[in-house]
C-alpha positions in Angstrom: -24.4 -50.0 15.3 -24.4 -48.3 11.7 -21.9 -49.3 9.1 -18.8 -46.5 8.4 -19.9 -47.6 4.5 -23.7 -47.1 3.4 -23.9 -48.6 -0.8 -27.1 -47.0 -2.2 -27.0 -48.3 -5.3 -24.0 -50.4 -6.6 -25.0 -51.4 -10.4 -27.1 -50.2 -13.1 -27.4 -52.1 -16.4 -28.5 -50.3 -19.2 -29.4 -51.2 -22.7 -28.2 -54.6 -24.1 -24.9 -55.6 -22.3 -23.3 -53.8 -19.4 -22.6 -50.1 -20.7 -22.4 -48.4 -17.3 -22.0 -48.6 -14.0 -23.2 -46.5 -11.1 -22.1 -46.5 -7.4 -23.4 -44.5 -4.7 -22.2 -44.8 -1.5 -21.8 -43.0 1.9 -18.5 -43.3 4.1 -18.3 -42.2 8.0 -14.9 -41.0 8.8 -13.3 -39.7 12.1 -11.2 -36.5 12.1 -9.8 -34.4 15.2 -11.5 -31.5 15.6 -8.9 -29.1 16.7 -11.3 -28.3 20.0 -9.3 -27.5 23.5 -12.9 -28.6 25.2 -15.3 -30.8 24.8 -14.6 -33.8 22.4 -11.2 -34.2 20.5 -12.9 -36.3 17.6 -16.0 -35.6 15.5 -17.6 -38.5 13.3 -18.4 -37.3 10.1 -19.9 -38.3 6.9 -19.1 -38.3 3.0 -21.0 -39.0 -0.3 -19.6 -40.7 -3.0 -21.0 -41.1 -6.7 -19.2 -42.4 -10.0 -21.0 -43.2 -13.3 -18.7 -44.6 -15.6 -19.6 -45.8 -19.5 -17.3 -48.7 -20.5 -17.2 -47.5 -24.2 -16.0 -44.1 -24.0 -13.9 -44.9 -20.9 -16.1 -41.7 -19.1 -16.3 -41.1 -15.5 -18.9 -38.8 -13.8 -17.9 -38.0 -9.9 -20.1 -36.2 -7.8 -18.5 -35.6 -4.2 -20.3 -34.1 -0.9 -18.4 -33.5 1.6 -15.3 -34.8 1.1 -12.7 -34.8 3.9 -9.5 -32.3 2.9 -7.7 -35.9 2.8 -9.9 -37.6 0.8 -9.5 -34.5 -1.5 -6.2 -34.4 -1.8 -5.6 -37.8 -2.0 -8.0 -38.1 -5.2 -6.0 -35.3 -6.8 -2.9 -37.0 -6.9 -4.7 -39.8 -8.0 -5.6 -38.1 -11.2 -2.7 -36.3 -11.3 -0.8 -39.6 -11.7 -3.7 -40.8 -13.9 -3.7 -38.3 -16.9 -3.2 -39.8 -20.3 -3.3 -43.0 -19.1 -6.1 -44.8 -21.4 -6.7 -48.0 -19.2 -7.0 -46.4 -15.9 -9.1 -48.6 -14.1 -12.6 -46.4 -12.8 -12.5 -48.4 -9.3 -9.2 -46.5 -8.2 -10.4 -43.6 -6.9 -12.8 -45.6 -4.9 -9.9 -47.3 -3.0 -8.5 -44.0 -2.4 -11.7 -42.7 -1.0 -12.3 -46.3 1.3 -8.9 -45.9 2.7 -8.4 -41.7 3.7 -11.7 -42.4 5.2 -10.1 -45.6 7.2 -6.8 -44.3 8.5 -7.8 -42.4 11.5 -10.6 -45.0 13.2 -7.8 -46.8 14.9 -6.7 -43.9 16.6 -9.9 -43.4 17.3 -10.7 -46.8 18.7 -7.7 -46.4 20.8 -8.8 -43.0 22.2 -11.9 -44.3 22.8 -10.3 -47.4 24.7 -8.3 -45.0 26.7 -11.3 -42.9 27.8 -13.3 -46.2 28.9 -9.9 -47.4 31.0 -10.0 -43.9 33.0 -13.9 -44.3 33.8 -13.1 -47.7 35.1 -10.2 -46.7 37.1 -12.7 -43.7 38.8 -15.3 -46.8 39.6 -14.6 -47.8 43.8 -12.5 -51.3 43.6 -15.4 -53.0 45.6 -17.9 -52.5 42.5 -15.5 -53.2 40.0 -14.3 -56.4 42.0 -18.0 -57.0 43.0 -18.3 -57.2 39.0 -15.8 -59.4 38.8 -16.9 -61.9 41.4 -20.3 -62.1 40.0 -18.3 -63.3 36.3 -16.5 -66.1 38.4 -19.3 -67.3 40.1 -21.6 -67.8 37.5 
């Protein structure tokens, strides 16, 4: 199974002393799709990247494909955050790690559901024959 979080590259030292640091990461998330057929959830994928330089308290964000709640979520985030001088750079990243955590639960559960209803169509004699098989061994 791959991991929801992928870290490319989580540190980059540069010059004498740490100066910077670089993450790059990707994150799977699981939305509803809207869709009246077919599949109710779609797994999807972000990119995250933050350089920030220690001295001049500078972050650099590149974001690909952000989910709209991800997006809006790091918005407030900075709107909370402006002229405050010792906003800590990881921030953002816990916003980011949990709008893309929220949902897999309901996704897990839909997924459980699904599984229940397949089992439930299975005759009784194979699912019992299953069962008997586990208790004899």
């Amino acid at each position: 199974m791959v991991s929801p979080v992928s870290v490319w590259q989580v540190l980059t030292i540069m010059g004498p002393g740490l100066t910077e640091v670089e993450f790059c990461y990707t994150i799977r998330y699981v939305v509803r799709n809207g869709r009246s057929t077919g599949p109710v959830w779609s797994v999807r994928r972000t990119a995250v990247y933050q350089q920030y330089q220690f001295q001049k308290r500078l972050s650099k964000w590149i974001l690909l494909q952000p989910s709209v709640d991800s997006q809006r979520r790091f918005s407030e985030v900075q709107a909370q955050g402006r002229g405050k001088k010792h906003e800590h750079p990881m921030r953002y990243h816990v916003v980011f790690l949990f709008s893309t955590a929220v949902l897999w639960r309901d996704y897990i559960m839909h997924l459980r559901r699904d599984l229940e209803e397949l089992v439930m169509c299975l005759p009784q004699s194979l699912v019992a024959g299953k069962a008997d098989e586990k208790g004899s061994e």
